[in-house]
VEXLUMMAR-45487 format. One record per atom (N, C-alpha, C): residue number from 1; residue in one letter; atom name; x, y, z. Coordinates in steps of 0.05 Angstrom, whole numbers, plus 32768, in hexadecimal, padded with zeros to 4 digits. Layout:
N
NUM, a, CA, X, Y, Z
...
REM end
This chain:
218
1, x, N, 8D21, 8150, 7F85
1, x, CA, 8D04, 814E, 7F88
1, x, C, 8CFD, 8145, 7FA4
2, x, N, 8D0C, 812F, 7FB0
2, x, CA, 8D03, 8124, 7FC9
2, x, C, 8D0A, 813B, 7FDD
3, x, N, 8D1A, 8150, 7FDB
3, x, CA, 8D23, 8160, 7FF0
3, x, C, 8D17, 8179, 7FE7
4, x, N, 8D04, 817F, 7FD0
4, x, CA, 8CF2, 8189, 7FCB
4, x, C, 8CD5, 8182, 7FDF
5, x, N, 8CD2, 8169, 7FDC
5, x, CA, 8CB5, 8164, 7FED
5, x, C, 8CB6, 815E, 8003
6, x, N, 8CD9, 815B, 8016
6, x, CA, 8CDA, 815E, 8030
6, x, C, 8CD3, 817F, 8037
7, x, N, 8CE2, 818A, 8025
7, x, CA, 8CD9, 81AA, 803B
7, x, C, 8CC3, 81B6, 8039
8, x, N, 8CAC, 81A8, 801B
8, x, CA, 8C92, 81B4, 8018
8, x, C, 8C83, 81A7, 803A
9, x, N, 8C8A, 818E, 803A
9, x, CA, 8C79, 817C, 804E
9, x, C, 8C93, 818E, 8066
10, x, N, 8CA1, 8194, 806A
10, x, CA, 8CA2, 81A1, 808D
10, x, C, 8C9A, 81C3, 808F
11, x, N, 8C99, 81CD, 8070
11, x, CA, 8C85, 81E3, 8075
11, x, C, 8C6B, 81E5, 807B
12, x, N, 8C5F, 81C9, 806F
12, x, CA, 8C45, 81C2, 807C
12, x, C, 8C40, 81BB, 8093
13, x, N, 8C4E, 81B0, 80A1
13, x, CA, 8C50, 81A8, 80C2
13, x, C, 8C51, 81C2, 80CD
14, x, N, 8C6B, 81D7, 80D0
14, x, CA, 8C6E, 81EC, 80D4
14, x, C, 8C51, 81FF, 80D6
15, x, N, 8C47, 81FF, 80BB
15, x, CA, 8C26, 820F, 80B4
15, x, C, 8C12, 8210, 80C9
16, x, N, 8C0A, 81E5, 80CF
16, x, CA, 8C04, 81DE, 80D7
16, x, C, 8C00, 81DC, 80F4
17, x, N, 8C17, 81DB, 80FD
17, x, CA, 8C20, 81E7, 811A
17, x, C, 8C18, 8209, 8128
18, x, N, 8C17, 821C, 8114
18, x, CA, 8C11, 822C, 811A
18, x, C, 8BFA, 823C, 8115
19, x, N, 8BEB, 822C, 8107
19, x, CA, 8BD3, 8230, 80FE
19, x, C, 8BC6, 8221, 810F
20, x, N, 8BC7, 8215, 8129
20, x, CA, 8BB3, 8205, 8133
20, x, C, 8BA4, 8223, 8148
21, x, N, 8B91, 821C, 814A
21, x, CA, 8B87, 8228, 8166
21, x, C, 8B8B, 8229, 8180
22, x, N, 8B8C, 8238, 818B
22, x, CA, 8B99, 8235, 81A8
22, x, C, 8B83, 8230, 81B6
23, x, N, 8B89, 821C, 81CD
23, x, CA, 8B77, 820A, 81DD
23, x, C, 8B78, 8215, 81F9
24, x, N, 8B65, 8227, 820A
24, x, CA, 8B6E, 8235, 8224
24, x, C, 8B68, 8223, 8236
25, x, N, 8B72, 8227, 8253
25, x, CA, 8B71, 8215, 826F
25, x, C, 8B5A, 8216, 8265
26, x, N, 8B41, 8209, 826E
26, x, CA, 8B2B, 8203, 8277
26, x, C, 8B23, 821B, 8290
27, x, N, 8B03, 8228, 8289
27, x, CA, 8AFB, 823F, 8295
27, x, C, 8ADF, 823A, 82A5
28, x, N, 8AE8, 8222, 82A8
28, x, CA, 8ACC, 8218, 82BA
28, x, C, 8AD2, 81FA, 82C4
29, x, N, 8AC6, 81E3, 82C9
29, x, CA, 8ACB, 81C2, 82CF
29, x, C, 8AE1, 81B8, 82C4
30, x, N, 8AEF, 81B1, 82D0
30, x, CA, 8B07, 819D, 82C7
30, x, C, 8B0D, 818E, 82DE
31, x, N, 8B19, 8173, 82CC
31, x, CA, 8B2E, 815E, 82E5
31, x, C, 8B44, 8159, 82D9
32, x, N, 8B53, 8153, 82E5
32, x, CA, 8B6F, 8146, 82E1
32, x, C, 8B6C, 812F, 82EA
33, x, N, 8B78, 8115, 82E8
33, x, CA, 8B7E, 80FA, 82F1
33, x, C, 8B9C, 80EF, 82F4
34, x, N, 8BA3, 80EF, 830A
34, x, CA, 8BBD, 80F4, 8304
34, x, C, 8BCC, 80D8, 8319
35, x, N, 8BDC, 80CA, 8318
35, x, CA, 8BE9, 80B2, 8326
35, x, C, 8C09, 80C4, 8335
36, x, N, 8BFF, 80B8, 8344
36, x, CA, 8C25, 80BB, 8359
36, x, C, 8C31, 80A5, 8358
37, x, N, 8C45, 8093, 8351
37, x, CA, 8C52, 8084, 8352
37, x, C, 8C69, 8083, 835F
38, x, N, 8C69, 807A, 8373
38, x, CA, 8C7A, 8071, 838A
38, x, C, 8C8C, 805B, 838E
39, x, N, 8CA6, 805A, 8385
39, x, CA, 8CAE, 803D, 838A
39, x, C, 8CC2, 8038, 839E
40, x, N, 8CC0, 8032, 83B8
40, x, CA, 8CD6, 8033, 83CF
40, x, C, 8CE8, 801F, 83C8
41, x, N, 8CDE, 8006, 83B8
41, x, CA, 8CEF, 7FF7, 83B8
41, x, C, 8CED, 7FDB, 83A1
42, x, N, 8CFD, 7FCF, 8394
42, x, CA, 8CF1, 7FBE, 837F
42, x, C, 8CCC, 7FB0, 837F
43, x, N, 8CD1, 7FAB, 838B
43, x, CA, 8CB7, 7F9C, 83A1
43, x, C, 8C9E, 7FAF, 83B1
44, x, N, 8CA3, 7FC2, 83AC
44, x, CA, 8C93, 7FD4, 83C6
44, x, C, 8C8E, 7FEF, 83B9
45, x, N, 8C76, 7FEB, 83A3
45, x, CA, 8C70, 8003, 8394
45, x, C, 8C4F, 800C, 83A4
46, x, N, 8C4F, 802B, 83A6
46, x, CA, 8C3F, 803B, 83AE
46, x, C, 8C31, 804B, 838D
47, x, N, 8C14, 803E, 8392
47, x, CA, 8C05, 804F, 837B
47, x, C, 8BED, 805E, 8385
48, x, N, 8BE9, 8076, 8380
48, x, CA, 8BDE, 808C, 8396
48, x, C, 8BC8, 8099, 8370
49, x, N, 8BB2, 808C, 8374
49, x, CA, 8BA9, 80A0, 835E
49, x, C, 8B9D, 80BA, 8364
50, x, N, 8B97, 80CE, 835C
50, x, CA, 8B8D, 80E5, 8364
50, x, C, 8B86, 80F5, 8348
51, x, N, 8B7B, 810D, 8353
51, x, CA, 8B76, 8121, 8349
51, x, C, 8B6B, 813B, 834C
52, x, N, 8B70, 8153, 8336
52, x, CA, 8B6F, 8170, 8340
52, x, C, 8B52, 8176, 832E
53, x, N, 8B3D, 8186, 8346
53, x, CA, 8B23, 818B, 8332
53, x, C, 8B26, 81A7, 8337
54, x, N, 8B1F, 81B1, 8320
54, x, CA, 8B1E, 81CC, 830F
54, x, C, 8AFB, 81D1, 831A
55, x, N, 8AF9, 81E1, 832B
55, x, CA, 8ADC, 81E6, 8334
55, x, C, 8AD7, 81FE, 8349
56, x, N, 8AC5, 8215, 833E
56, x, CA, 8ABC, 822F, 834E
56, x, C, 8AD1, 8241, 8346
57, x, N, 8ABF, 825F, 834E
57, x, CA, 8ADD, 8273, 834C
57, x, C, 8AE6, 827A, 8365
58, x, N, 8AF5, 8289, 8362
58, x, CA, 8AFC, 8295, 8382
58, x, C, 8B10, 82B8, 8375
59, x, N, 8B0B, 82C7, 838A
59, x, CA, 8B1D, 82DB, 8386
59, x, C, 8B37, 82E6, 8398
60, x, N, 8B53, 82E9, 838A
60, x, CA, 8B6A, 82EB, 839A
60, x, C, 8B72, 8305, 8392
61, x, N, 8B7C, 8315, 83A4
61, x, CA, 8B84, 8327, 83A3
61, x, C, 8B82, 833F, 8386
62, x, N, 8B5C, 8335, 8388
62, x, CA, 8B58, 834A, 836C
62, x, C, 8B52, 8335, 835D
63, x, N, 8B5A, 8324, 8350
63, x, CA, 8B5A, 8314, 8332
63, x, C, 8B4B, 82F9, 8336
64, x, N, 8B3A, 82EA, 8322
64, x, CA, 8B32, 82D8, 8329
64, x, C, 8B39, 82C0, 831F
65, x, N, 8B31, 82AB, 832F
65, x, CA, 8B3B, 8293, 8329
65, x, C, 8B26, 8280, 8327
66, x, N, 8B33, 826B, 8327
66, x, CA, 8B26, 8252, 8326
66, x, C, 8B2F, 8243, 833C
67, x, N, 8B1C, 8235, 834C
67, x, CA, 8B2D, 821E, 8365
67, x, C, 8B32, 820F, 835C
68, x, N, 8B45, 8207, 8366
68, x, CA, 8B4C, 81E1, 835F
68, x, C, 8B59, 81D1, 837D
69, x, N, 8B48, 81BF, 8374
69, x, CA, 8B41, 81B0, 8389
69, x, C, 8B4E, 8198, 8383
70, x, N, 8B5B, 8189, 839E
70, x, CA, 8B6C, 8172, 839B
70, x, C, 8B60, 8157, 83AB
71, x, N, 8B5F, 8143, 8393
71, x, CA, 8B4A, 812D, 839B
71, x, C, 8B5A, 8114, 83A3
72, x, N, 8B5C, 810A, 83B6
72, x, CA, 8B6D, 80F1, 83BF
72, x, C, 8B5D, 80DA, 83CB
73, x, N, 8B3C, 80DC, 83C4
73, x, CA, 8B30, 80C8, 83DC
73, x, C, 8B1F, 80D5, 83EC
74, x, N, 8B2E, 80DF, 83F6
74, x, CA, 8B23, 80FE, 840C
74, x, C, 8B09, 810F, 8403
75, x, N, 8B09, 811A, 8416
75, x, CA, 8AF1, 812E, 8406
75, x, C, 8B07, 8144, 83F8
76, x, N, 8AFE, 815B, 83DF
76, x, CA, 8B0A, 816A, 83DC
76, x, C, 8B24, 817D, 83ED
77, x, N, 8B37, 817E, 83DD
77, x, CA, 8B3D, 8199, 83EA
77, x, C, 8B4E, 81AD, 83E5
78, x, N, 8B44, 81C0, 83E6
78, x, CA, 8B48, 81DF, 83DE
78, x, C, 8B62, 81DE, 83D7
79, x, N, 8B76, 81E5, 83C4
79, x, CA, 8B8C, 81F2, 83C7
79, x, C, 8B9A, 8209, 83B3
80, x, N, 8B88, 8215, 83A9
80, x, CA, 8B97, 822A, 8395
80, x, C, 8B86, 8230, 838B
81, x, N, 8B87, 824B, 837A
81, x, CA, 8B78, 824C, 8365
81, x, C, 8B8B, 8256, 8346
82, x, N, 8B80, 8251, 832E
82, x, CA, 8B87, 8248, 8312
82, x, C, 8B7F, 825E, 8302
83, x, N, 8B8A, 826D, 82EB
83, x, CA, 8B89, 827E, 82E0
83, x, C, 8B95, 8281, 82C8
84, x, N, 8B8A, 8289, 82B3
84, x, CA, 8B9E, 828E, 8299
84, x, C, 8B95, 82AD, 8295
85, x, N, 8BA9, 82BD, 8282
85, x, CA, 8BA9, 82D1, 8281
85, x, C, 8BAC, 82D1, 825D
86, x, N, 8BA3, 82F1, 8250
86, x, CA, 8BA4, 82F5, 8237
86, x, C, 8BBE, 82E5, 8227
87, x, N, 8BD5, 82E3, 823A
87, x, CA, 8BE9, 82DF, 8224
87, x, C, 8BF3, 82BC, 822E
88, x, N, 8BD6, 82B2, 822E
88, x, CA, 8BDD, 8290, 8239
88, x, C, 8BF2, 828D, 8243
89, x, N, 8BF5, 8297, 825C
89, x, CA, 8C07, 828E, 8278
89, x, C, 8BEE, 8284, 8290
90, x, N, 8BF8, 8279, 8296
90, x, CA, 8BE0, 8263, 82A7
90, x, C, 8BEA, 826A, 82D1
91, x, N, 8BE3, 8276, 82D9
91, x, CA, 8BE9, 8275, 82FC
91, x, C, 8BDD, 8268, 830A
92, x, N, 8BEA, 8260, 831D
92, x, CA, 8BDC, 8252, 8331
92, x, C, 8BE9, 8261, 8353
93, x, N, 8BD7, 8268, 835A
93, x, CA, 8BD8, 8273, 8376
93, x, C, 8BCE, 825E, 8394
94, x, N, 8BE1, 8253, 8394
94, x, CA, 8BDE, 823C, 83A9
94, x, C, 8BD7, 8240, 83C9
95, x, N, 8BCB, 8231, 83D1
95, x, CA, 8BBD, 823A, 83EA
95, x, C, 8BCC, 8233, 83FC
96, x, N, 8BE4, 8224, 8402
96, x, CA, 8BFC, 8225, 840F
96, x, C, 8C12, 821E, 83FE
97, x, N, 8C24, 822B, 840B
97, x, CA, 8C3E, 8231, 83F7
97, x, C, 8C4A, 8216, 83F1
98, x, N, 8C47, 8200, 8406
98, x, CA, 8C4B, 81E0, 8401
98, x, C, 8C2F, 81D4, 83FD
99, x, N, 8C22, 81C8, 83E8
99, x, CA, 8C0C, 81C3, 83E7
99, x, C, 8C06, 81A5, 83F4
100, x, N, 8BF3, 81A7, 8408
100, x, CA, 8BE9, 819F, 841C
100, x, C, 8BDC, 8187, 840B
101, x, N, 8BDA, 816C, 841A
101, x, CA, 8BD3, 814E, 8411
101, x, C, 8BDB, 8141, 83F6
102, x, N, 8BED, 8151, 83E7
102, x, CA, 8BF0, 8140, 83CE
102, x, C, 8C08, 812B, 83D9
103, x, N, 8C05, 8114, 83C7
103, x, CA, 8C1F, 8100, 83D5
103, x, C, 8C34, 810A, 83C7
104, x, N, 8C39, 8115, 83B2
104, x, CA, 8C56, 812A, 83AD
104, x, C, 8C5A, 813F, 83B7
105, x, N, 8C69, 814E, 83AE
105, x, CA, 8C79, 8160, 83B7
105, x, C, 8C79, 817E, 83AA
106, x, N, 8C6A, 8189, 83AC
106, x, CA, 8C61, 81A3, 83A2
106, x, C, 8C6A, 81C1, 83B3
107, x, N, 8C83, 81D0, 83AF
107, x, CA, 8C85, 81DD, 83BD
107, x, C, 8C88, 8202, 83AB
108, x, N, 8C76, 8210, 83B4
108, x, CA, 8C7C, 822F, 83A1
108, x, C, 8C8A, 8245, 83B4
109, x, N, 8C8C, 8256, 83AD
109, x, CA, 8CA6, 825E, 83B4
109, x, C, 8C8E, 8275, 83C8
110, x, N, 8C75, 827A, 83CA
110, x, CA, 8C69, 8283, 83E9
110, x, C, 8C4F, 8275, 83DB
111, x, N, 8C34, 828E, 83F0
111, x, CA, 8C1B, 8279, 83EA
111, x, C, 8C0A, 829D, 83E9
112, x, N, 8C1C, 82AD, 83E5
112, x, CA, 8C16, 82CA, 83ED
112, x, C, 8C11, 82D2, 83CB
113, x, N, 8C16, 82C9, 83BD
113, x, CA, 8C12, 82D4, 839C
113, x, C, 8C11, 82BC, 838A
114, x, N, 8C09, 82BC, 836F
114, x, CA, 8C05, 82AE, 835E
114, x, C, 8C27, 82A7, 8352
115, x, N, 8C1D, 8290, 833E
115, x, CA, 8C44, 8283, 833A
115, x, C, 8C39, 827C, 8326
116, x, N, 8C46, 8288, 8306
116, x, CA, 8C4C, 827F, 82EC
116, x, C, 8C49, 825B, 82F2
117, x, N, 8C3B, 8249, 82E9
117, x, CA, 8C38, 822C, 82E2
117, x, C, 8C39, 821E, 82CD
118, x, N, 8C2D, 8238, 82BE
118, x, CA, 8C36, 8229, 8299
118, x, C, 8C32, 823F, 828C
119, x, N, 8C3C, 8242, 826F
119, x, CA, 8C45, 8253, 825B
119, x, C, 8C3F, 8243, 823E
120, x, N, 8C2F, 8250, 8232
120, x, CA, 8C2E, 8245, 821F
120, x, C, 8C30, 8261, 8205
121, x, N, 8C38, 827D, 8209
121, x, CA, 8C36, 8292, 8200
121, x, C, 8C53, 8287, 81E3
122, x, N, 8C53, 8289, 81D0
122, x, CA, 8C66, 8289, 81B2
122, x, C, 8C7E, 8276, 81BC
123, x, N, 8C7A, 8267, 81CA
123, x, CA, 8C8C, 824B, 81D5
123, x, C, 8C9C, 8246, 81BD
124, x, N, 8CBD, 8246, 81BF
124, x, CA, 8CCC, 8237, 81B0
124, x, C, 8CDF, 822C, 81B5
125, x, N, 8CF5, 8210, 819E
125, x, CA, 8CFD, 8204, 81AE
125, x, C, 8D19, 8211, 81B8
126, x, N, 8D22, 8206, 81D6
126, x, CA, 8D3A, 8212, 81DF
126, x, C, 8D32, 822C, 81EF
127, x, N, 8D16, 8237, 81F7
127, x, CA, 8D0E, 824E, 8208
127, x, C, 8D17, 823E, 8224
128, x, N, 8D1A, 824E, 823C
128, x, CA, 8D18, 824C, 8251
128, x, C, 8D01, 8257, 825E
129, x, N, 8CED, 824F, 826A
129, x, CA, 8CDD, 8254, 8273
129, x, C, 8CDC, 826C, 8290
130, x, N, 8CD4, 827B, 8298
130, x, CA, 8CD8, 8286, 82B5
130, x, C, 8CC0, 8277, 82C0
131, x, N, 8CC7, 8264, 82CC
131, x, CA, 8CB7, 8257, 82DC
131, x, C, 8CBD, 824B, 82EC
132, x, N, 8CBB, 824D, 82FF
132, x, CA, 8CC6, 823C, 8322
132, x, C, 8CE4, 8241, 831E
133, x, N, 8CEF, 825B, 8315
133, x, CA, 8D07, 8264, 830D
133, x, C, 8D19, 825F, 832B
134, x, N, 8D33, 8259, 8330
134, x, CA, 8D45, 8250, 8342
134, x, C, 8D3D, 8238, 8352
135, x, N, 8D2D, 822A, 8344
135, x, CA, 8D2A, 820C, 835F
135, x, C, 8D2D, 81F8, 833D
136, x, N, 8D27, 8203, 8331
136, x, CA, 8D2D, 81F8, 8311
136, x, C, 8D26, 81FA, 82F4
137, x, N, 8D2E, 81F0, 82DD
137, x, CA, 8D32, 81FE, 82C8
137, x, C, 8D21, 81EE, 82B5
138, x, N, 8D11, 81FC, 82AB
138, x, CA, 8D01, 81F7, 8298
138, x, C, 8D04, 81FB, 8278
139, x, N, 8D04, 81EC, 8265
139, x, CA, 8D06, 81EF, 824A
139, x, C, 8CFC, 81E0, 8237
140, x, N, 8CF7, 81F4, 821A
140, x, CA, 8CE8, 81DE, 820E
140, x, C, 8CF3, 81D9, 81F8
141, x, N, 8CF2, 81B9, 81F1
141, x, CA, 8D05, 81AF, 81E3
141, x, C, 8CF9, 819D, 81CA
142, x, N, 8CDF, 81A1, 81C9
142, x, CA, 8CCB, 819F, 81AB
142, x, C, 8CB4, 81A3, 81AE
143, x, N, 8CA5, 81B1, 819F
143, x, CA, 8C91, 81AE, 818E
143, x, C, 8C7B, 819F, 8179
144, x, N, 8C6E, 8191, 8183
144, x, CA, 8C61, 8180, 8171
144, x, C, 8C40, 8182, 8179
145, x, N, 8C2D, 8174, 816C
145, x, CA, 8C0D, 8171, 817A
145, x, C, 8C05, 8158, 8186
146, x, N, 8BF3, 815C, 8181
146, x, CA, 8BE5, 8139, 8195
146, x, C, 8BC7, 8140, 8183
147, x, N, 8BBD, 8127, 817F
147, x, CA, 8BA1, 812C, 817F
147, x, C, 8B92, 8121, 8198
148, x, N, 8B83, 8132, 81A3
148, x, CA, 8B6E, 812B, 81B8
148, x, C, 8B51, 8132, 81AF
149, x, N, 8B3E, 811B, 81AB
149, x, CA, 8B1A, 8127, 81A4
149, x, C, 8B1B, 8128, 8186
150, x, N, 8B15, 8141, 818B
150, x, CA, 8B1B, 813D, 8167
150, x, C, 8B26, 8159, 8158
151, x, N, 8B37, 815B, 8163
151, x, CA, 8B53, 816A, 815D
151, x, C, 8B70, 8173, 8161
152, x, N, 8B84, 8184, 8161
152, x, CA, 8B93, 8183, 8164
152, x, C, 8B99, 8191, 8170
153, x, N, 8BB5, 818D, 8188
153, x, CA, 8BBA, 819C, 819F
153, x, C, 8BD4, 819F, 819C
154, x, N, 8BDE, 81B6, 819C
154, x, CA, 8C00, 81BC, 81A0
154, x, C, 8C06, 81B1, 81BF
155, x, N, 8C1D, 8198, 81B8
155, x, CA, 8C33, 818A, 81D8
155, x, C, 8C49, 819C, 81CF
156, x, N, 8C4D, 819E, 81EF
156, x, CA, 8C6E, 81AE, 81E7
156, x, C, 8C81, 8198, 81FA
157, x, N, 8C98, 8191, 81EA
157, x, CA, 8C9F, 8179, 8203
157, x, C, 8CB6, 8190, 820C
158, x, N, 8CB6, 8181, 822D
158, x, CA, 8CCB, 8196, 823D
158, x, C, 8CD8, 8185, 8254
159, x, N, 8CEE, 81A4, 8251
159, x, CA, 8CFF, 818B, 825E
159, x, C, 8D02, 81A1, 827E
160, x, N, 8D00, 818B, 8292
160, x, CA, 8CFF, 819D, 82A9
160, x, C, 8D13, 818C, 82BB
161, x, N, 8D24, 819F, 82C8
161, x, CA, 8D36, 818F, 82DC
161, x, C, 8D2B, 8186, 82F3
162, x, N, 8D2F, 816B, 82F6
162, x, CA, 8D24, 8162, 8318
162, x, C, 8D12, 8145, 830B
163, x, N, 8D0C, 8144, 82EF
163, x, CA, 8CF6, 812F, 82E9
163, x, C, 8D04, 8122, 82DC
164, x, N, 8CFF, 8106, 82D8
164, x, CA, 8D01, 80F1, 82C4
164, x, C, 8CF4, 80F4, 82AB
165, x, N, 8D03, 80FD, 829A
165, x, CA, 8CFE, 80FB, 8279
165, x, C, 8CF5, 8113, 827F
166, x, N, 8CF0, 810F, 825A
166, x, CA, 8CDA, 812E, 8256
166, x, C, 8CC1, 812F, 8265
167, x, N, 8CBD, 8143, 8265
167, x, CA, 8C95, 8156, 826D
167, x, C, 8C8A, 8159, 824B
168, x, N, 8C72, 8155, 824A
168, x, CA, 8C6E, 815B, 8235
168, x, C, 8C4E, 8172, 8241
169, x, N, 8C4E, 8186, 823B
169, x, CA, 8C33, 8198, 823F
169, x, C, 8C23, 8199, 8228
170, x, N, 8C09, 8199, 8228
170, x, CA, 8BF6, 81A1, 8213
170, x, C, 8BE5, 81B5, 8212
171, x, N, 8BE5, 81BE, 820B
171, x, CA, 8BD0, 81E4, 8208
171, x, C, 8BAE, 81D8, 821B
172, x, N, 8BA2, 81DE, 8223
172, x, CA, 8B94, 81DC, 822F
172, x, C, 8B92, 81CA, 8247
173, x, N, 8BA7, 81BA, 8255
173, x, CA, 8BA5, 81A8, 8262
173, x, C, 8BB9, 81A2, 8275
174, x, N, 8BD5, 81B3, 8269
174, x, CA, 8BEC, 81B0, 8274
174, x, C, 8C00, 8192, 8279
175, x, N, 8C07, 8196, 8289
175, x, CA, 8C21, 817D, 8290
175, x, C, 8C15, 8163, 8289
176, x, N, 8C1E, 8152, 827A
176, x, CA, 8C1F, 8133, 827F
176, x, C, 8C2C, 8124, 8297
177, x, N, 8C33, 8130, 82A8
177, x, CA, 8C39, 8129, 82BD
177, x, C, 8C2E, 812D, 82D8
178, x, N, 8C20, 8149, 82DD
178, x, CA, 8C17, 8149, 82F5
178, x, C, 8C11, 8168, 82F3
179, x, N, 8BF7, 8176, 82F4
179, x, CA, 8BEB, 818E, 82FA
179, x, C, 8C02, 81A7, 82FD
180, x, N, 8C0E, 81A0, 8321
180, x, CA, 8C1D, 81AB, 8324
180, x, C, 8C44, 81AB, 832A
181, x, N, 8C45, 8199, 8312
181, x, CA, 8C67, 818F, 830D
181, x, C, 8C6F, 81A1, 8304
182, x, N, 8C77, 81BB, 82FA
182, x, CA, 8C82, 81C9, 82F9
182, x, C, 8C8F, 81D1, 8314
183, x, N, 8C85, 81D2, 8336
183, x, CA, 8C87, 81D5, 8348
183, x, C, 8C94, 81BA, 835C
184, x, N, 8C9A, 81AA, 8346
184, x, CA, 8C9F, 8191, 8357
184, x, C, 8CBE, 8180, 834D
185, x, N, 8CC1, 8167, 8351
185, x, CA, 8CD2, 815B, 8340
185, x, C, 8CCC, 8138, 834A
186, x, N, 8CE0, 812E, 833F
186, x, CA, 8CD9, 8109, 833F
186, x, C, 8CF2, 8108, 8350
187, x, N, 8CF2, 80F7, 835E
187, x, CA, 8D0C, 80E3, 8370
187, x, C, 8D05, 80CC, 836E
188, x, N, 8CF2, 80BD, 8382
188, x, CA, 8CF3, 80A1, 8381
188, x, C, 8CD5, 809D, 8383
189, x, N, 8CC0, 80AE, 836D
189, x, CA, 8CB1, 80B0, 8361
189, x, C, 8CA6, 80B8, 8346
190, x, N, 8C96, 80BB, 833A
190, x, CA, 8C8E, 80C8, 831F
190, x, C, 8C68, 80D2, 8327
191, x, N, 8C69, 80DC, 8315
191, x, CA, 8C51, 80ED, 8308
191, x, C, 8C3C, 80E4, 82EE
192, x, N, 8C2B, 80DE, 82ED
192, x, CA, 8C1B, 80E2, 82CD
192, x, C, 8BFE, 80E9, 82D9
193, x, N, 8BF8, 80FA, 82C3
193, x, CA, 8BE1, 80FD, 82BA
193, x, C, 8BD1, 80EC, 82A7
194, x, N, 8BC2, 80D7, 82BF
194, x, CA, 8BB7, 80C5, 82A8
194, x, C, 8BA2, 80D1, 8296
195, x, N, 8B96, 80E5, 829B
195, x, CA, 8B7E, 80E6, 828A
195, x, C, 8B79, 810B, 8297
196, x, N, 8B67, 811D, 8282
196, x, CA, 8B60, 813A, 8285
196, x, C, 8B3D, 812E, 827F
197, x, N, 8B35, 8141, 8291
197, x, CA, 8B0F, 8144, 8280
197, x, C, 8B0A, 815E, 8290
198, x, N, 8B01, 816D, 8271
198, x, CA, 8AE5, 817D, 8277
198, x, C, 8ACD, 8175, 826D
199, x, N, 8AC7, 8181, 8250
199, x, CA, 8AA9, 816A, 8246
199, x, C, 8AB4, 8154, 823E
200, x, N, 8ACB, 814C, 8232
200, x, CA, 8AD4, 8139, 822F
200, x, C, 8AED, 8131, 823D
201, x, N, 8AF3, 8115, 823C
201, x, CA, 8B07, 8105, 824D
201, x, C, 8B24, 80FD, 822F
202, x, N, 8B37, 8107, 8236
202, x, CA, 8B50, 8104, 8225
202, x, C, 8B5E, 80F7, 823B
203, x, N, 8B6A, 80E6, 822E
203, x, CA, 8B7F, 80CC, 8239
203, x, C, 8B96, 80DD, 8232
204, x, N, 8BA9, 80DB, 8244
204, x, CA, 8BC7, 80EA, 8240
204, x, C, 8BE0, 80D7, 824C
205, x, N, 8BDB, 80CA, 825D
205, x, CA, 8BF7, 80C0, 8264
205, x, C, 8BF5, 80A3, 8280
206, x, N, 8BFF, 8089, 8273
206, x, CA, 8C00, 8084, 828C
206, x, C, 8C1B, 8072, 8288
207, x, N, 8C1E, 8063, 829A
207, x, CA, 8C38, 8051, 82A2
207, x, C, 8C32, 8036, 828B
208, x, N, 8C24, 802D, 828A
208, x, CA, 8C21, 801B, 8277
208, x, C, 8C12, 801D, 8256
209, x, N, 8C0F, 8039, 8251
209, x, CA, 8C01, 8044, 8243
209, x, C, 8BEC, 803B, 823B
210, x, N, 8BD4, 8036, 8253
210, x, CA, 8BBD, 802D, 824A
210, x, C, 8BA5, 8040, 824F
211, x, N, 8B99, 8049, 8244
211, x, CA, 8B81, 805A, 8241
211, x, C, 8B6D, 805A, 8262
212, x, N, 8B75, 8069, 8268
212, x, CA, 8B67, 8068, 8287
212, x, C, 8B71, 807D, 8298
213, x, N, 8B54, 8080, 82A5
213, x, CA, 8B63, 809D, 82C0
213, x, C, 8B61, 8096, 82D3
214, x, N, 8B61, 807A, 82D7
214, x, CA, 8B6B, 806E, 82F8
214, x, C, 8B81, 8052, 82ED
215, x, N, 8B8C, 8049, 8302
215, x, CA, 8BAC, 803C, 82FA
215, x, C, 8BAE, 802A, 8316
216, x, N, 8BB1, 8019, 8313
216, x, CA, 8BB7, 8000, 832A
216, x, C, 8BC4, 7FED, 8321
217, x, N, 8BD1, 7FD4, 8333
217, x, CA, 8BDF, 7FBE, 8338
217, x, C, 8BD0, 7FAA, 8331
218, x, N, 8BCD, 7F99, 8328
218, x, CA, 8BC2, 7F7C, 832D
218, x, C, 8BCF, 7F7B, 834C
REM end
């Protein structure tokens, strides 16, 4: 009986999982909130908050986009534009091939065409992704949701070489780590995405797991 109502309840998970709705990039305003964490040395940590705003279109070679703009303090500034396509693959066409003022390390392989950034098309676990293919290897290694607002969002947690721990991505919002970490990796730093907003503000990730899209020291 009990191993009766384990597999009714993981066919229901299963159901459940694939019966959710799919949640697209955002097709108009968005921010990201995102922390750089820097530690040179026990004593001597660098915290850099920032963020990427989803704002205007622009047209590249034919197809259109969305700008996104990278916020550090500074006034805006320009670096790519953002795109999803029918079969939810998400591009980003970067306005230099090393992206200019972020305090990480963002490098695509030119600045002449658009670059696969996320995939979220019949994702399962153990796929390899083609994405930022020969600088490193992408895979996904579960399946589960999150609730954000007031419903439910397919996370896919992943495992990407160059980072500490898993990545976990969510259908409309991408990386818990950083916009464009698919293109990057951690050394003697890390990544989170404290917080996503379009009409609304979802909390996603920080170092001390506290609800907030900015992050400081005492």
């Amino acid at each position: 009986m009990k191993k009766i109502l384990m597999l009714i309840f993981g066919l229901f998970l299963i159901n459940n999982l694939n019966s959710q709705t799919y949640v697209p990039f955002p097709l108009d305003s968005a921010e990201w909130n995102c922390l750089f964490w820097h530690q040179w040395s026990a004593n001597d940590i660098v915290l850099i908050n920032t963020s990427y705003l989803l704002k205007g279109d622009t047209l590249l070679k034919g197809k259109q986009y969305k700008k996104v703009h990278f916020v550090d303090g500074n006034p805006p500034q320009y670096i790519g534009g953002l795109r999803e396509d029918e079969s939810k693959n998400i591009y980003f066409f970067p306005f230099f091939y090393t992206v200019q003022g972020t305090p990480g390390i963002f490098v695509f392989p030119n600045d002449t065409s658009e670059h696969l950034l996320y995939t979220f098309n019949n994702l399962e676990i153990g796929m390899i992704l083609p994405i930022n293919e020969g600088t490193t290897v992408i895979s996904v290694e579960g399946i589960d949701s999150i609730f954000l607002g007031n419903s439910y969002r397919k996370r896919y947690t992943i495992s990407q070489q160059g980072l500490f721990g898993y990545d976990y991505w969510i259908e409309g919002i991408g990386s818990a780590k950083d916009l464009l970490v698919p293109y990057s990796y951690e050394f003697e730093w890390q990544y989170y995405t404290l917080c996503f907003t379009d009409t609304t503000t979802y909390y996603i990730n920080t170092p001390n797991g506290a609800d907030s899209c900015r992050y400081s020291l005492p």
